[in-house]
N, C-alpha and C positions, 0 to 999 in steps of 0.2 A: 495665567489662570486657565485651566481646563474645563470637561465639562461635569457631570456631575459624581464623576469616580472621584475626583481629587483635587484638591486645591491648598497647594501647601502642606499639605502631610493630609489631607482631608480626605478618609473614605468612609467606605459604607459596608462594612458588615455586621451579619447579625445571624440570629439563627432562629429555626423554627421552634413553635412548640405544641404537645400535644394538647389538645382539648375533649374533655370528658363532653360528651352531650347525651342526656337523657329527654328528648321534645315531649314532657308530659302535655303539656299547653298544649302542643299541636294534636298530640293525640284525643285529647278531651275535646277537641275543636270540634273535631270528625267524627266523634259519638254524639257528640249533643246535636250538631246538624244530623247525620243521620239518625237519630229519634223521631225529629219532625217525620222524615218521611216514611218510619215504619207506622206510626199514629195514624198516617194519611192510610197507608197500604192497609191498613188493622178498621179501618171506618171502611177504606171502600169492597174488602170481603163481607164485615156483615151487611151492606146495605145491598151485596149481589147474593149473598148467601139468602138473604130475606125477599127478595124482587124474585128470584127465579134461580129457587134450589138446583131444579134440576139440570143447568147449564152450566150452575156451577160445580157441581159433582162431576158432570160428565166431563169438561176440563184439565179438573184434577186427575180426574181415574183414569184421563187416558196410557193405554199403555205405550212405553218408547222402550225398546229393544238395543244393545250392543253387541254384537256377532263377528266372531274372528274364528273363521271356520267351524269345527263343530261347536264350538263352547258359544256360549250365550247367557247375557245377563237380561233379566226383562224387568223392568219396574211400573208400577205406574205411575204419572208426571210428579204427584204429591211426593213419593219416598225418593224420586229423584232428586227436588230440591231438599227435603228432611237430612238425607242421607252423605248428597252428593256435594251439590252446592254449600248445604249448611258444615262441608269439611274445611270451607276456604275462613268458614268465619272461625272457627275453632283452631286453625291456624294462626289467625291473626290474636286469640284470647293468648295464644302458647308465645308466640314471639314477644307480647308487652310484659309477661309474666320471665321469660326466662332476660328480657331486658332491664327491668326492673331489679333481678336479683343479678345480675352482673355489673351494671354501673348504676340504676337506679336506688331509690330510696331502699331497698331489699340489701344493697349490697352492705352494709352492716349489718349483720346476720343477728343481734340482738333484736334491730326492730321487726325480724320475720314473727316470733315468738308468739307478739301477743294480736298481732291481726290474722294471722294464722290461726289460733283459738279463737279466737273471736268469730274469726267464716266456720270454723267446726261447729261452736255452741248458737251461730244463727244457723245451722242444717237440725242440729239433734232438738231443737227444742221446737222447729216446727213438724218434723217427722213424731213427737211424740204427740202432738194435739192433732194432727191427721191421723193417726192409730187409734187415737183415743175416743177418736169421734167413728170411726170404722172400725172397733172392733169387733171381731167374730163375724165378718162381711166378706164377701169375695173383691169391695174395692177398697180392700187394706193394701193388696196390691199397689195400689198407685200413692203408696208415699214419699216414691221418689218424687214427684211430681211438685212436691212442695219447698224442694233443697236451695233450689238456686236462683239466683237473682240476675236479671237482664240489666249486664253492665252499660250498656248503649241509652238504656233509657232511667234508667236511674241516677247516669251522671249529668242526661238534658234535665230530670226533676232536679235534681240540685243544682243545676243551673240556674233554673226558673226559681225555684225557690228558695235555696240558700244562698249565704253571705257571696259577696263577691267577692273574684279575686282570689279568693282560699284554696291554692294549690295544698296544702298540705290536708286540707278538710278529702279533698277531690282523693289523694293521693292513699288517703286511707281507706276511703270506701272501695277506688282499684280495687285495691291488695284485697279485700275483704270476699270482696265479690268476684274476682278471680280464680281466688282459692278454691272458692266454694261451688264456682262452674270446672276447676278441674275433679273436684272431688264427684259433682254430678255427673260428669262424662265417662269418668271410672264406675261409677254404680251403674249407667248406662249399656257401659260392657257387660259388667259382670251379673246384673241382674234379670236385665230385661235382654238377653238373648233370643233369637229365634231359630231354632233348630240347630244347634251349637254342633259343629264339625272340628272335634280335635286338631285333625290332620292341616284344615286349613289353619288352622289358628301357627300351629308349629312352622309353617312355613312364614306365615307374617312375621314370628320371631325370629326367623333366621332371615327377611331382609332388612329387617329394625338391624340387626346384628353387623350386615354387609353396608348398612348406612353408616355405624359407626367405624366399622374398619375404613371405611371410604374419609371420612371425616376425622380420622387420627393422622390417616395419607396425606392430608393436606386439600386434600383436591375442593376446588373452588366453585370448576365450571356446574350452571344451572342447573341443565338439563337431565345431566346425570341423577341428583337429585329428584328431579321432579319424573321421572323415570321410577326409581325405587319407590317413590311417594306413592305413583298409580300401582305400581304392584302389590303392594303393602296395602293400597285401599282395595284392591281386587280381594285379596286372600283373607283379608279381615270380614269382607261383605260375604265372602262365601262363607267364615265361618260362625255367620248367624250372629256375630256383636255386630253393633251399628258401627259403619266403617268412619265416623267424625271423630273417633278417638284417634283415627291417625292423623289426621288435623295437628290437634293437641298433641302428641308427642312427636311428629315432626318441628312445630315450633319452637317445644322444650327443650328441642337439642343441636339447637340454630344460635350460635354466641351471639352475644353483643358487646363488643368494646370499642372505645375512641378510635380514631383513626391515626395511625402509628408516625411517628417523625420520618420515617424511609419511605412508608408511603405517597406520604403527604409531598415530599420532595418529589419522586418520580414523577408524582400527578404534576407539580407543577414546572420540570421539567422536558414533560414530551409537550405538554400547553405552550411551554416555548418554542420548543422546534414547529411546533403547527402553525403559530403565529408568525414565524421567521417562513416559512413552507408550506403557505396552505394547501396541500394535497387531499385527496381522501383515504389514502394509506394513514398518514400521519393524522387524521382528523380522527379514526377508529378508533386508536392509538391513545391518541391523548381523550378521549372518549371512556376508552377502557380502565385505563389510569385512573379518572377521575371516580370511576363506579367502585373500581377495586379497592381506594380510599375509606370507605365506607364500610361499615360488617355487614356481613351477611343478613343477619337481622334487619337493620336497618333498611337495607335496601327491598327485602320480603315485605314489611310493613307498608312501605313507602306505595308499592306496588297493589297489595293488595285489600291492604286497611280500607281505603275509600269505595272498591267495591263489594265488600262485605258489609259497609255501612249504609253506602244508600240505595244497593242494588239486590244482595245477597238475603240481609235479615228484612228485606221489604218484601220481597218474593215470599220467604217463608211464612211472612205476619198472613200475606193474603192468600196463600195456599193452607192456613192453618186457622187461620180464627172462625170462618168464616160457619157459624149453627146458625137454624134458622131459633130466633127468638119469640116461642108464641105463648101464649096461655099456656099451654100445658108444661113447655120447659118451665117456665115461671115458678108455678104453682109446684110442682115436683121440687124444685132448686131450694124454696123456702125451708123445706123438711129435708132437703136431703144431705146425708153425711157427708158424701162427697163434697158439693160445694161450699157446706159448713166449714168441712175441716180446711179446705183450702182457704177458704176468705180467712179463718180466724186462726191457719198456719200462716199465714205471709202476715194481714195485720198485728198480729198480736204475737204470733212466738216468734217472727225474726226479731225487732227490736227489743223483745224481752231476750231472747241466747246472749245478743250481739253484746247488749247491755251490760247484762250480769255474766257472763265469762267473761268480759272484758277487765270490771269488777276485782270479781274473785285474783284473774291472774294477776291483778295490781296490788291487792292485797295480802295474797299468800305469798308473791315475792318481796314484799317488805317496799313497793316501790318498783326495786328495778328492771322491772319491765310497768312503764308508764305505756298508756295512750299519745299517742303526736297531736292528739286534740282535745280541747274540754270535754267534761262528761257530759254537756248540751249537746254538743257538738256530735258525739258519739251515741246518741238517742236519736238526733236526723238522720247518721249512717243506717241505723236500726229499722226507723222507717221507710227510709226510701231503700233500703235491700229487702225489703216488702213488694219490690215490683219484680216480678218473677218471669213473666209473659215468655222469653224466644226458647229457652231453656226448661222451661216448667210446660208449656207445648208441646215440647218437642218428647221430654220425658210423659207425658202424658197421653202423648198416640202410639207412644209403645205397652206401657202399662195398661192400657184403658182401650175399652172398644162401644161400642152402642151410645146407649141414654148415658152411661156412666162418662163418658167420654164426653159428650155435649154438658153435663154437670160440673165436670172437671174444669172443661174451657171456659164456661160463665163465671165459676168461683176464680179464674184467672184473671178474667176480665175484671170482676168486681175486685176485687182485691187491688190488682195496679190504681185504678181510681180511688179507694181507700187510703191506701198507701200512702198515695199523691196528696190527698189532703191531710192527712194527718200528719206528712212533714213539712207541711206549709203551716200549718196550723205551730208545732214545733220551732219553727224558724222563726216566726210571726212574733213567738214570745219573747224570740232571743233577744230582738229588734226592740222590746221595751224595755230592758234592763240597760241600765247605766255603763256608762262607755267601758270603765274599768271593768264590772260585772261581766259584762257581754265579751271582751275580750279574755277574762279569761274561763267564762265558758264556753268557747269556740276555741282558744290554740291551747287553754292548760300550763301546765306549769313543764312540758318537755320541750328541752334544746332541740332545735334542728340541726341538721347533718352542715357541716363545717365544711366549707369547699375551698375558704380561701387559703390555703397553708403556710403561707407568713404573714402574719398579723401586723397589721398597720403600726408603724413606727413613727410617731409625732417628728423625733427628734430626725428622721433618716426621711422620711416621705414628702411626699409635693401634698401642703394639704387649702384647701380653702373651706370657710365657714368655722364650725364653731370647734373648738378643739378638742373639747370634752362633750360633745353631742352625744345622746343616746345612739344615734341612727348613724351611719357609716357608708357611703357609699365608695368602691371601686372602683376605676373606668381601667384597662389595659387599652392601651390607646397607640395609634400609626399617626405621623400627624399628617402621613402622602393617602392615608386610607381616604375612601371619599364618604366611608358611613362614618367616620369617625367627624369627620367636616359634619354631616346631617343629626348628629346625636350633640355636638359643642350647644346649638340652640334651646336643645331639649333640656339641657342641663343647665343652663343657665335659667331657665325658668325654674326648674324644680330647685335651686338653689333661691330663687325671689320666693318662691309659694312656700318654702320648709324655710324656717328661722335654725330651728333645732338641728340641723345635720350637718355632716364635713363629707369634704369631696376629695377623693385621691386620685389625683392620675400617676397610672403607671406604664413606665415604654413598653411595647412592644414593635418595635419595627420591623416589618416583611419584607425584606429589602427583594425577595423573590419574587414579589409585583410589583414593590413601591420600590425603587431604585434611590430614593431620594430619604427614604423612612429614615435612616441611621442618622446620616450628617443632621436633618431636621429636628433629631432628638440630641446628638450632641451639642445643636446649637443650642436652644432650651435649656443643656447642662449649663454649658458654657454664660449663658446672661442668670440662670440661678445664681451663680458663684459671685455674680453682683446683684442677689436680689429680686430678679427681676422676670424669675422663674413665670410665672401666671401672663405678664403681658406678653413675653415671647412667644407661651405657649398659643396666643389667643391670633397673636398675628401670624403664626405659622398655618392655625389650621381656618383664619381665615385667608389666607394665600397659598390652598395646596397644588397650585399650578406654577407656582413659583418658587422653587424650593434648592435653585442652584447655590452654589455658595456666595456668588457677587450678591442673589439678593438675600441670605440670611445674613450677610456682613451689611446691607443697607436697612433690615428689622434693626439690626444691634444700631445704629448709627443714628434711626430714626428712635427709639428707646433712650439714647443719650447716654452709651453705653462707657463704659473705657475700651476705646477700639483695639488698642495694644493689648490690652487684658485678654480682649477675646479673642483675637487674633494667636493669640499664644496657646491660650486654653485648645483652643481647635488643633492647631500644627501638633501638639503633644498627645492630642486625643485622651485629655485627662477624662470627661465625661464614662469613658466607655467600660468603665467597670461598674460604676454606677448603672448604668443601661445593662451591661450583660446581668448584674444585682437583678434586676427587675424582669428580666426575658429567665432566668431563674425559676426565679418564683413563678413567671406564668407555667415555664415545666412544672412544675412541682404541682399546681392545681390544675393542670390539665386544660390550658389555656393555648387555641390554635388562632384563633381568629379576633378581628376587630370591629365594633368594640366589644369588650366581653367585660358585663357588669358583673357587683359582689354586691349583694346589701345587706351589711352585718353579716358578712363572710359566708353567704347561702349565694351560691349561683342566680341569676335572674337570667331565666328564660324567656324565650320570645322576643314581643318586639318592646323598642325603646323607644317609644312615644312619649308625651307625657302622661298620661292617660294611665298608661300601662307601667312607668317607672313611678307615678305616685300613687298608684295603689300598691307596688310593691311596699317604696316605704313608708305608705298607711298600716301595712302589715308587718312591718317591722317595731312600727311604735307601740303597734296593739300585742308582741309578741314581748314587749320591754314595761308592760303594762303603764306607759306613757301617754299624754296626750300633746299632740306635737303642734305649735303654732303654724297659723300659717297665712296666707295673706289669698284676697280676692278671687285669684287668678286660678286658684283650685279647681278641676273640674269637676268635685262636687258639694263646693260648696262655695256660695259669692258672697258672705260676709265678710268681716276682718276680725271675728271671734275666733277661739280656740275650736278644735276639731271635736267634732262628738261621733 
């Protein structure tokens, strides 16, 4: 017997496979955290704006200069952060927006259709109640101010306030309110210009142009990029549009896709030689490898997402909110159009656009373009894209100046707190309707996006629990992986708490870390073919330090196997087309890693807790308009009745 290449015809290969990954989870993570802190940053400007105006003006106003021989840019501190800083966040809106429509819920181009209208008819229906309350006024001008919605804080309100859990709830207000901040940031250019210079603008098109020859070339390296990015923000600011649109279409044209089988190999082949070699040549290396793994995108987000969350739009909140609130704004605000139009453009006409274009496009296409949520469901998007604040400030110190401008930022203020409660108010209701009711007005009657692409076979797959379950779960599982060992416990509870579901395991071995992954799933073939598929499986991945052949033939012996049987099985390597079967199909759904769950053939993101894998499939039942048994152990519910 050898060691663990071989034993009696016994080896170990296998191959990789790609995996799609879209981290909406994560990304929602890092908006709702950063909400708290722009709340905080937006409390502590008015309470400095109110204590002592004129320190705080004098702050803001100061001027800070950049100088590169004769030429010069001068700003004061306020349109630095407006201008400057607020580019990194409009970067970060453009990269979740062009990820989204490359491997995200976007990338089936039917569902762009009706959330796309949907962010249109929640812009035109509040631009028409701000006109309508200013007409024949010189602050008709400022209806931009009413378009767009603060994605950051509108998804920590639904957070706080709606159902949990409901990535696909979360997933449509994104798209909504994404939209509807590209289309702001376009009206931004085009409208509100200041001193508009042709010449510079023609040169920003010709290095937007040199980005894309650059970016057909191939070429990878950062710097180059972020190079053309400052030129391109120079030439835009000189030509009087606000330079945060290059933001935005630098992120729009920044891909996002999985990470490739060649790649993936390379990375994990220089991580060997640095392991066999630890050098710092070789550490860069497999360093590089590892980044390069990754899109572009991805790694932009990764980098800058978090400081436009709790650094970038916090800055802005406290360089922007901050009027002093006294009597006299008060009493002006009550009567004035400005503020009117704004409170009762954000309260009332985004949910009413979002609403009824949503509507309409469901019913003049006969259906097929549905909503991905109940029309409840799609009334809380309405309201909470009511909270306008970074976007709707931003467009309003361009548009607006004086009293008008202090009018403006109150009805913003008011309005985000309206907002706020009126989709709490909303959600509150949802929460009294009856399980079925309430289910299906939060998910509707639209199928979710299908990830898994071979459908579970009773008669062909490894299954445990009930065979005809509404609820389905996936596991692609290692059994040398060591998360796949910390997820076996997890699953074995949500198999004690769920009555109603089945469990699949399916191989995937990385023999490219786990050396032991193949033989460890052929053995599993091999005690299947007596039955005995689930115990082998259990004692594998409770002894994943043990996983040479003497001790997978002392599982089979300790099982009470037919040792000749298995003995043979293994030497012929019958298992292994079965295994390559299922490392298959992880290609084919874009499956890299372990473990990588399905629940009812929708990808599950994040983490596999219990926590986290039973609310997925709480959401699955409610998506099957089911109510699923379940036992004590639920963590959110300690009866032994059925689910409500």
């Amino acid at each position: 017997m050898t060691g663990s290449n071989t034993y009696r015809g016994w080896t170990s290969r296998t191959a990789w496979s790609d995996r799609l990954n879209a981290p909406l989870r994560a990304f929602l993570q890092t908006e709702t955290g950063g909400a708290r802190v722009v709340l905080v940053a937006a409390v502590v400007a008015l309470l400095w704006a109110n204590l002592s105006p004129s320190s705080y003006e004098s702050v803001w106003g100061t001027s800070f200069a950049v100088q590169l021989g004769d030429w010069h840019l001068t700003d004061d501190l306020r349109t630095w952060v407006n201008s400057g800083l607020m580019t990194f966040f409009f970067l970060v809106a453009g990269l979740e927006l062009r990820r989204e429509f490359d491997i995200g819920e976007l990338r089936e181009r039917r569902r762009l259709a009706l959330p796309m209208l949907a962010g249109f008819g929640g812009m035109l229906v509040p631009i028409a109640i701000y006109l309508a309350f200013n007409a024949g006024q010189t602050t008709a001008v400022g209806w931009g101010a009413v378009m767009a919605t603060d994605t950051a804080l509108a998804l920590g309100a639904l957070a706080v306030f709606g159902p949990r859990f409901s990535d696909r709830l979360r997933g449509f207000l994104l798209t909504v309110s994404v939209v509807d901040d590209v289309v702001a940031i376009v009206v931004l250019a085009i409208a509100y210009p200041h001193h508009p210079s042709p010449t510079a603008l023609l040169v920003a098109a010709g290095i937007f142009a040199v980005v894309l020859l650059v970016r057909a070339w191939g070429v990878r390296f950062g710097p180059v990029y972020a190079l053309l990015g400052v030129a391109a923000w120079v030439a835009v600011s000189e030509s009087g549009v606000d330079p945060v649109v290059v933001g935005l279409v630098m992120g729009l044209l920044t891909y996002a896709y999985a990470p490739g089988r060649t790649e993936l190999q390379r990375a994990s082949d220089q991580f060997r030689l640095f392991r066999e070699q630890p050098t710092p040549q070789l550490a860069r290396l497999a360093q590089a490898g590892l980044t390069s793994a990754l899109s572009p995108n991805e790694r932009l987000q990764s980098l800058y997402h978090p400081w436009a969350s709790y650094v970038i739009v916090p800055l802005f909140a406290l360089a922007n909110v901050g009027i002093v609130i006294d009597g006299d704004l008060l009493s002006r605000a009550v009567t004035s159009p400005v503020t009117l139009g704004v409170v009762v453009a954000y309260v009332v006409g985004k949910p009413a656009g979002i609403v009824a274009t949503s509507w309409l496009v469901a019913r003049l296409s006969g259906n097929r373009f549905r909503p991905p949520v109940g029309w409840l469901a799609i009334a809380g998007v309405g309201t909470v894209s009511g909270i306008g604040f970074t976007v709707a400030l931003l467009i309003a110190t361009h548009a607006l100046s004086g009293p008008a401008l202090d009018e403006a930022k109150l009805g913003i203020l008011v309005a985000t707190v309206l907002a706020s409660l009126v989709t709490w108010l909303v959600f509150r209701s949802v929460g009294r309707l009856s399980p079925a009711r309430r289910a299906r007005a939060l998910l509707g009657v639209t199928e979710g996006i299908v990830d898994l692409k071979l459908p579970v076979d009773p008669e062909r797959d490894h299954l445990r629990g009930s065979l005809d379950a509404p609820v389905t779960v996936v596991e692609y599982g290692d059994f040398e992986c060591p998360y796949c060992g910390q997820a076996e416990p997890v699953v074995r509870e949500l198999l004690a708490d769920f009555a109603n579901i089945r469990y699949v395991w399916r191989h995937l071995p990385l023999i490219d870390v786990h050396p032991h992954a193949q033989l460890a799933a052929e053995a599993a073939e091999a005690a299947g073919e007596q039955g005995a598929f689930w115990e082998m499986h259990d004692l594998l991945l409770t002894h994943q330090d043990a996983l040479d052949p003497p001790d997978v033939l002392g599982y089979a012996d300790q099982l009470g196997l037919d040792l000749d049987g298995f003995r043979e099985h293994m030497a012929k390597r019958m298992g292994v087309d079965r295994i390559a079967e299922d490392v298959d199909s992880a290609d084919l759904s874009g499956v890299t890693g372990t473990p990588t769950f399905f629940i009812n053939g929708r990808r599950h993101h994040g983490a596999y807790d219990i926590a986290a894998l039973s609310a997925a499939v709480k959401a699955a039942f409610a998506s099957a308009k089911l109510r699923p048994e379940y036992h004590s152990r639920d963590p959110e519910r300690r009866d032994t009745g059925p689910a409500s």
